[in-house]
Backbone as a chain_set.jsonl record, in Angstrom:
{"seq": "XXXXXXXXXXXXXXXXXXXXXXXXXXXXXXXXXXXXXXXXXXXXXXXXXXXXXXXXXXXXXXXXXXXXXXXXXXXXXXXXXXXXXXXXXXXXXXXXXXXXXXXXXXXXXXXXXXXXXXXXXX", "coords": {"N": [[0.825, -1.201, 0.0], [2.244, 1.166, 0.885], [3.894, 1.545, -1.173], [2.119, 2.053, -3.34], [0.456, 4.101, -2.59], [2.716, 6.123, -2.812], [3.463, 6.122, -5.663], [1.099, 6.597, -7.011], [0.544, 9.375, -6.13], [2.759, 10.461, -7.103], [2.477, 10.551, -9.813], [-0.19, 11.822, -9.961], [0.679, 14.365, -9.192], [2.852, 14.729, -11.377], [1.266, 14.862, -13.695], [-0.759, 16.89, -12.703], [1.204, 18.83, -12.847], [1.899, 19.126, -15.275], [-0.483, 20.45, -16.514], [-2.272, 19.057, -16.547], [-6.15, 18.325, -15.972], [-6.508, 15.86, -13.69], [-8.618, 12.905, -12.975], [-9.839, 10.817, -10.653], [-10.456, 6.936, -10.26], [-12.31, 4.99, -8.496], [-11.481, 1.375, -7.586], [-13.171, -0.95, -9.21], [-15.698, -3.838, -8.13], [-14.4, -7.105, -7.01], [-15.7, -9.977, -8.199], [-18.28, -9.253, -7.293], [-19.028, -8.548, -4.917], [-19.197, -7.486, -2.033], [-18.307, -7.862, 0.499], [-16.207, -10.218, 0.497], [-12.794, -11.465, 0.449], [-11.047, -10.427, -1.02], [-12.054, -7.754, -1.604], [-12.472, -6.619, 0.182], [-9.221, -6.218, 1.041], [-9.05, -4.377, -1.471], [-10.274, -2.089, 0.079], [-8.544, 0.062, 1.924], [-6.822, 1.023, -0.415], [-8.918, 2.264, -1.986], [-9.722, 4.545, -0.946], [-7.772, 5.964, 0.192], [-7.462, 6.709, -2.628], [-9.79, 8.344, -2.789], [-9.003, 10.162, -0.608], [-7.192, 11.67, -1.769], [-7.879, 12.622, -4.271], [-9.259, 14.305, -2.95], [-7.412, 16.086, -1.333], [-5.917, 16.92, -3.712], [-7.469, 18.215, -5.119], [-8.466, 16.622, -7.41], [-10.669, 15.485, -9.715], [-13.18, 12.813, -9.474], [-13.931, 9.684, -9.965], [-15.982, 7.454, -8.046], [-16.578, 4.033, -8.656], [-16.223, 2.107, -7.291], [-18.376, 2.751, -5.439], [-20.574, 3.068, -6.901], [-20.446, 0.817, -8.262], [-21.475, -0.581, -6.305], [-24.168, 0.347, -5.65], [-25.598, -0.111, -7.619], [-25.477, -2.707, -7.787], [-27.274, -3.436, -5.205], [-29.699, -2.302, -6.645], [-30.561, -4.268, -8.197], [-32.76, -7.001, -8.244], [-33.884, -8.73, -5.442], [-34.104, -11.79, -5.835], [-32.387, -12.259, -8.254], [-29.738, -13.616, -10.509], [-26.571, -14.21, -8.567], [-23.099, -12.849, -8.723], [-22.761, -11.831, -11.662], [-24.251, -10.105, -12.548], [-23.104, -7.222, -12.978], [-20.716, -7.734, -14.081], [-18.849, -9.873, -16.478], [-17.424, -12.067, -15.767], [-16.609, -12.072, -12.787], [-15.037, -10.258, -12.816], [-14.348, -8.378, -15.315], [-16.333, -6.15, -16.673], [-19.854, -6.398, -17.93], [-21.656, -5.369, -20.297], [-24.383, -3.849, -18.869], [-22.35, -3.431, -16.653], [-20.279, -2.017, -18.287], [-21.642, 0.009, -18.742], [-22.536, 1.25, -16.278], [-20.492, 2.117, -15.156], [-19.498, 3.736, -17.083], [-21.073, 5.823, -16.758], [-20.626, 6.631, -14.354], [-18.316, 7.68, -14.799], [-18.522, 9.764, -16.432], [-20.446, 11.162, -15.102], [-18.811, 12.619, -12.761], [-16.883, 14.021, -14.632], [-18.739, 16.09, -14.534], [-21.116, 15.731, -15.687], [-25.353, 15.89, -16.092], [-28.069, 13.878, -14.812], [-30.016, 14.242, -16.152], [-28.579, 14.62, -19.099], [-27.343, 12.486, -19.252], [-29.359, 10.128, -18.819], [-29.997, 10.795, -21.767], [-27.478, 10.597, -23.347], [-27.218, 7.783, -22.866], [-29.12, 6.571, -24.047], [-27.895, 6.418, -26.773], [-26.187, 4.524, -26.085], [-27.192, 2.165, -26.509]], "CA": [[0.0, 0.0, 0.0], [2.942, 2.66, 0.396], [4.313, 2.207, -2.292], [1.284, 2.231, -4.204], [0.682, 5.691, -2.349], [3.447, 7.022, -3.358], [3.267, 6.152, -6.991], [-0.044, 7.133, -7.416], [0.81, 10.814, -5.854], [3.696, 11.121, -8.033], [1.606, 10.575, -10.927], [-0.934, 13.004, -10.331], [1.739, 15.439, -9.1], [3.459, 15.169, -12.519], [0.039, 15.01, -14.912], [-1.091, 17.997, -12.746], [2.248, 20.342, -13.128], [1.922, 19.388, -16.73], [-1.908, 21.225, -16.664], [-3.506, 18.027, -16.783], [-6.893, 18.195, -15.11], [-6.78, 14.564, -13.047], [-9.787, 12.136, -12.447], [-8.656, 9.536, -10.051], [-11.473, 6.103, -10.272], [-11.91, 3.663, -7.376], [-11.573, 0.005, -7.968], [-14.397, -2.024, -8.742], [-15.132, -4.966, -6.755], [-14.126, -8.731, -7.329], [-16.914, -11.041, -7.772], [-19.761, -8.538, -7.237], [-19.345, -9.305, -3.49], [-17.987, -6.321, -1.089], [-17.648, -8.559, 2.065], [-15.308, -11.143, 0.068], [-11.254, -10.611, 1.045], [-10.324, -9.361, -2.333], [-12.575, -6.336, -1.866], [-11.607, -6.129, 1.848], [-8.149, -5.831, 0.443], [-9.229, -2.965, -1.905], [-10.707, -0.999, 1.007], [-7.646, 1.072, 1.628], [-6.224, 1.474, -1.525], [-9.705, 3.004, -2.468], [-10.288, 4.981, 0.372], [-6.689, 6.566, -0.168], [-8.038, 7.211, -3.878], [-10.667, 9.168, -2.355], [-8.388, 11.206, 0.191], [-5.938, 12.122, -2.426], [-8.774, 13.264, -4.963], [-9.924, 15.569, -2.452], [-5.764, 16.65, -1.348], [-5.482, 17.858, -4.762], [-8.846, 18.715, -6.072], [-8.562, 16.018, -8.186], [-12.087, 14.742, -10.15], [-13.071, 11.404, -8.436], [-15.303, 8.968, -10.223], [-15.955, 6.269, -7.214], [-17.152, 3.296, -9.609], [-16.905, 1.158, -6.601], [-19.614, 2.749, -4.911], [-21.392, 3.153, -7.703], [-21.256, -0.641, -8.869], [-22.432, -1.539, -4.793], [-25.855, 0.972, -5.406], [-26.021, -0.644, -8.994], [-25.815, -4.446, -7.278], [-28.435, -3.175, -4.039], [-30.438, -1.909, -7.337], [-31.204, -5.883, -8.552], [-34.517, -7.767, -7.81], [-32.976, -9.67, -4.511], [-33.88, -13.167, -6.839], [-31.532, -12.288, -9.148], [-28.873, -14.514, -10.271], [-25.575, -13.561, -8.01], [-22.078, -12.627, -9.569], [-22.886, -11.72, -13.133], [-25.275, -8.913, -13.128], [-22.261, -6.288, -13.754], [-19.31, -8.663, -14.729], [-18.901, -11.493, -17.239], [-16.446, -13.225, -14.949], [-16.419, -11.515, -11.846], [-14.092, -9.167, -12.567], [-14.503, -7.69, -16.33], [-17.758, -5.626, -16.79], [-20.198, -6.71, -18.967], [-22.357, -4.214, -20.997], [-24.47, -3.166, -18.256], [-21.127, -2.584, -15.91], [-19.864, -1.073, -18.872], [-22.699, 1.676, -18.891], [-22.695, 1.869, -14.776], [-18.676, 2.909, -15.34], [-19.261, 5.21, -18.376], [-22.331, 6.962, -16.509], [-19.819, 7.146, -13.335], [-17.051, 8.626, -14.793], [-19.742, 11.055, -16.844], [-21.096, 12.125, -13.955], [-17.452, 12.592, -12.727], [-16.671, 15.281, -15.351], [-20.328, 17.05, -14.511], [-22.971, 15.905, -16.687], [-26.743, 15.713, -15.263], [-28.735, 12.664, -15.159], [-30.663, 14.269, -17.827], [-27.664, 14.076, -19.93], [-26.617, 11.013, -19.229], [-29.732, 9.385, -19.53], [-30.342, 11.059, -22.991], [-26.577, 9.784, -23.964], [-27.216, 5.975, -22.406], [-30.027, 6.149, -25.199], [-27.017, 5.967, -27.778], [-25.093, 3.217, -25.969], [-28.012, 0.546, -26.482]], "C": [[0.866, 1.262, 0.0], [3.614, 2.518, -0.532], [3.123, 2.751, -3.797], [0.424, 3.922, -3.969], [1.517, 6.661, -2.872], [3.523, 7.244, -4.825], [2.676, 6.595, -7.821], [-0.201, 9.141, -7.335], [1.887, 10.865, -6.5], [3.009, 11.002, -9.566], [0.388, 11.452, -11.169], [-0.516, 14.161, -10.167], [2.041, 16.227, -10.568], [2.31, 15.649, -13.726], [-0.64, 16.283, -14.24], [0.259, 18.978, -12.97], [2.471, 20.488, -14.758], [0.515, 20.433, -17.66], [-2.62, 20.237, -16.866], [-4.492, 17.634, -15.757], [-7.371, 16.215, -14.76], [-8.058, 14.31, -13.001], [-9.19, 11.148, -11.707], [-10.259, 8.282, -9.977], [-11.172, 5.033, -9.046], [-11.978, 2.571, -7.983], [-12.973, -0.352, -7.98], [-14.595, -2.944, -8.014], [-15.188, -6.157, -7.578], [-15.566, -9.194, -6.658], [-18.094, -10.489, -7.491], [-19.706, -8.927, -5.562], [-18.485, -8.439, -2.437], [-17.316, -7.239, 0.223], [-16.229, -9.925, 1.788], [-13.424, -10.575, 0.555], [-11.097, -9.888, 0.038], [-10.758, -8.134, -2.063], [-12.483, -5.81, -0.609], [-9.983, -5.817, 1.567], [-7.811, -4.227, 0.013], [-9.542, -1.782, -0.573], [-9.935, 0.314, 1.256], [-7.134, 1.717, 0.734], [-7.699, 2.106, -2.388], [-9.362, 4.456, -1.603], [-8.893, 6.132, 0.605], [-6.852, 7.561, -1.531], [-8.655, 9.014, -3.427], [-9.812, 10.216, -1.512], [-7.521, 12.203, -0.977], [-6.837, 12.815, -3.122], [-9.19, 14.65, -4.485], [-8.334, 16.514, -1.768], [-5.622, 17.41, -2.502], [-6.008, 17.799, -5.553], [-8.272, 18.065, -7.637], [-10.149, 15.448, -8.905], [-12.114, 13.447, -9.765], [-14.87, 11.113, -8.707], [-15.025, 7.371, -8.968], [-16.88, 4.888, -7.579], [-17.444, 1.979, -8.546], [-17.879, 1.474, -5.6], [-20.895, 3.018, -5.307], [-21.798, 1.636, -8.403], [-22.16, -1.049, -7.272], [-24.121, -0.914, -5.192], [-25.845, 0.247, -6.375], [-26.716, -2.252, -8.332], [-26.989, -4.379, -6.009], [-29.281, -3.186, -5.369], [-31.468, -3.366, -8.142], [-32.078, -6.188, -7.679], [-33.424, -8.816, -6.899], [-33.205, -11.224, -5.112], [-33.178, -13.052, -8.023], [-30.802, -12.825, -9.272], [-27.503, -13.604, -9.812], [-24.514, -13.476, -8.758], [-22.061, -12.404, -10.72], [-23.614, -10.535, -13.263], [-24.357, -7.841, -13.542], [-21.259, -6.998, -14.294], [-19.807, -9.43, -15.834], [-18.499, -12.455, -16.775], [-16.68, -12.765, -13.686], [-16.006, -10.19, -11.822], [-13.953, -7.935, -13.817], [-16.199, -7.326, -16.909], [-18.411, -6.365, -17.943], [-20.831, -5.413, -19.587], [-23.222, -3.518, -19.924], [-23.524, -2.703, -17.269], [-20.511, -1.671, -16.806], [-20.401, 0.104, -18.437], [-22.055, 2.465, -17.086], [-20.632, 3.256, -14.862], [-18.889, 4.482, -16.095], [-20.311, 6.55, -17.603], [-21.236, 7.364, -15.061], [-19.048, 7.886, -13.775], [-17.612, 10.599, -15.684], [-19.747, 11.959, -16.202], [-20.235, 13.218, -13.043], [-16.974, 13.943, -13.446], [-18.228, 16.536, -15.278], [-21.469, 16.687, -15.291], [-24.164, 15.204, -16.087], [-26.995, 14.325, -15.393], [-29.335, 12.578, -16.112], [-30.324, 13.783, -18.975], [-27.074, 12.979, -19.836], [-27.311, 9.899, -19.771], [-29.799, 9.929, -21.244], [-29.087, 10.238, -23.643], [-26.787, 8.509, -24.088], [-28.172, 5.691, -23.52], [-28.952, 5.666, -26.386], [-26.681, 4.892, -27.203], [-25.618, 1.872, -25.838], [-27.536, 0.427, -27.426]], "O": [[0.531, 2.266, -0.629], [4.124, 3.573, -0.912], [3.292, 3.474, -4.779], [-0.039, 4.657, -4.841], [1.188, 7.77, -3.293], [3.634, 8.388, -5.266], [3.027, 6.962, -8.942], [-0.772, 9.916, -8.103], [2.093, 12.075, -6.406], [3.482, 11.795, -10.38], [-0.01, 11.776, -12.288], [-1.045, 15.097, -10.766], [1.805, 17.373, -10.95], [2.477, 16.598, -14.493], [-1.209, 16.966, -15.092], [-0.049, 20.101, -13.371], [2.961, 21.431, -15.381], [0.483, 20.904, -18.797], [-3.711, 20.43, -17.403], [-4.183, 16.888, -14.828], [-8.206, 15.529, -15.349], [-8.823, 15.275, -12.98], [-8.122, 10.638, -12.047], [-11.266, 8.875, -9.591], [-10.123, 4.453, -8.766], [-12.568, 2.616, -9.063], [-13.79, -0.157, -7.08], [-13.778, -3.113, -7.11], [-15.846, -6.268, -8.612], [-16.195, -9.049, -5.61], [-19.054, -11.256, -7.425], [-20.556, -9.718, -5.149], [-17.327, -8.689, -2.102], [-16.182, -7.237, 0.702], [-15.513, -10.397, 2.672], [-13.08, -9.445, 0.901], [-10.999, -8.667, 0.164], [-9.927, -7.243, -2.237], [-12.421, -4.6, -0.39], [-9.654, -4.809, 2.192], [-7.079, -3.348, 0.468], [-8.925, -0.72, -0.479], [-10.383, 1.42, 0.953], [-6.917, 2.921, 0.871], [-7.468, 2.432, -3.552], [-8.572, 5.285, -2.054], [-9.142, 7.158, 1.239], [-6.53, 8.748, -1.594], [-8.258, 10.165, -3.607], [-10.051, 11.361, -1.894], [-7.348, 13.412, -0.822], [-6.82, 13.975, -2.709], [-9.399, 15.688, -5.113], [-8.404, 17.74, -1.846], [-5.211, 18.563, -2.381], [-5.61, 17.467, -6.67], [-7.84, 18.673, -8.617], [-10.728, 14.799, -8.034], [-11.03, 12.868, -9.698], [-15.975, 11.524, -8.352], [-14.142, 6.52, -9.067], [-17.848, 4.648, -6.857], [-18.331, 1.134, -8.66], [-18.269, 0.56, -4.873], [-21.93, 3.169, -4.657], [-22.877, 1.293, -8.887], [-23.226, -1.661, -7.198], [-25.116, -1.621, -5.041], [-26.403, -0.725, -5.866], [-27.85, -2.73, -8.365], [-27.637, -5.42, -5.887], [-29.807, -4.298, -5.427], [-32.649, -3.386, -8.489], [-32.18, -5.744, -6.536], [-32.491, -9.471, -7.363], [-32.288, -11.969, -4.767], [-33.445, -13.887, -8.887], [-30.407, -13.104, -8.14], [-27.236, -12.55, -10.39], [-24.727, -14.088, -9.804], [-21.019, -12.883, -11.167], [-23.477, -9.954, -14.339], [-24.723, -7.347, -14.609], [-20.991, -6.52, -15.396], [-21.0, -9.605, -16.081], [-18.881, -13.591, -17.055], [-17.423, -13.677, -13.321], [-16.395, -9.255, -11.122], [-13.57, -6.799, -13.535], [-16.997, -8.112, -17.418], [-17.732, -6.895, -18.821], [-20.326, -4.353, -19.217], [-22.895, -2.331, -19.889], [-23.724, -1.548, -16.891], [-20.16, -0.578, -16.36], [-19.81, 1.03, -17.882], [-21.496, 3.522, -16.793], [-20.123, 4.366, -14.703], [-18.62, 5.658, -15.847], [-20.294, 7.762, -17.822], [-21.147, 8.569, -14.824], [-18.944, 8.961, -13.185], [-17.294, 11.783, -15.577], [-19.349, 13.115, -16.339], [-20.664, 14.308, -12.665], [-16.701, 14.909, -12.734], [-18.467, 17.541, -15.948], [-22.53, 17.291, -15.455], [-24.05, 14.07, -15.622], [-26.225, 13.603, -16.026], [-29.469, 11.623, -16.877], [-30.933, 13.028, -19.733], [-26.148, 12.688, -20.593], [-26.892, 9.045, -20.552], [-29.529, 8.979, -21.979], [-29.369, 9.304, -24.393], [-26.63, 7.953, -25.175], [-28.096, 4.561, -24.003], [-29.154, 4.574, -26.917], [-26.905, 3.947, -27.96], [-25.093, 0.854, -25.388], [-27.689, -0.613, -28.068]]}, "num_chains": 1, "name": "protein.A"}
């Protein structure tokens, strides 16, 4: 984790002294399943994301708390692990969208606009 601190702050250091307005994205989660270790793992190394974003008014799309409302958002008989993934771990078309509408939202655009865009990305 420190070095992955440090790496990460020298990288938005350098992409901001170059004028490049940062977004920093949290991890998604393994397996669609927050309480699993892998995503107990992530916890910090998000959660760091998030501190640093706000350290140096960085833009901060948080995709993993945007896939958890997405996965609360399923009919509780739904089939488990697949509703945003294909595998666990690589989105499928609706994780795609949830991502693209996070990081959207991320640079400012309404729900209005978002849904009106999500109309293109059927």
């Amino acid at each position: 984790l420190a070095s992955y601190k440090k790496n990460i702050a020298e990288i938005v250091d350098k992409a901001q002294a170059a004028g490049v307005k940062v977004m920093l994205l949290t991890s998604t989660m393994i397996r669609e399943d927050q309480g699993n270790d892998l995503n107990q793992k992530l916890l910090p190394y998000n959660e760091f994301i998030k501190v640093l974003a706000k350290e140096k008014k960085c833009l901060l799309a948080d995709l993993n708390a945007d896939m958890q409302a997405a996965l609360k958002a399923f009919p509780a008989d739904a089939p488990k692990g697949k509703q945003l993934t294909s595998d666990g771990v690589h989105m499928n078309k609706p994780g795609n969208i949830m991502m693209a509408r996070g990081v959207a939202e991320a640079f400012g655009l309404t729900n209005q606009q978002l849904d009106q865009s999500e109309k293109n990305w059927k």
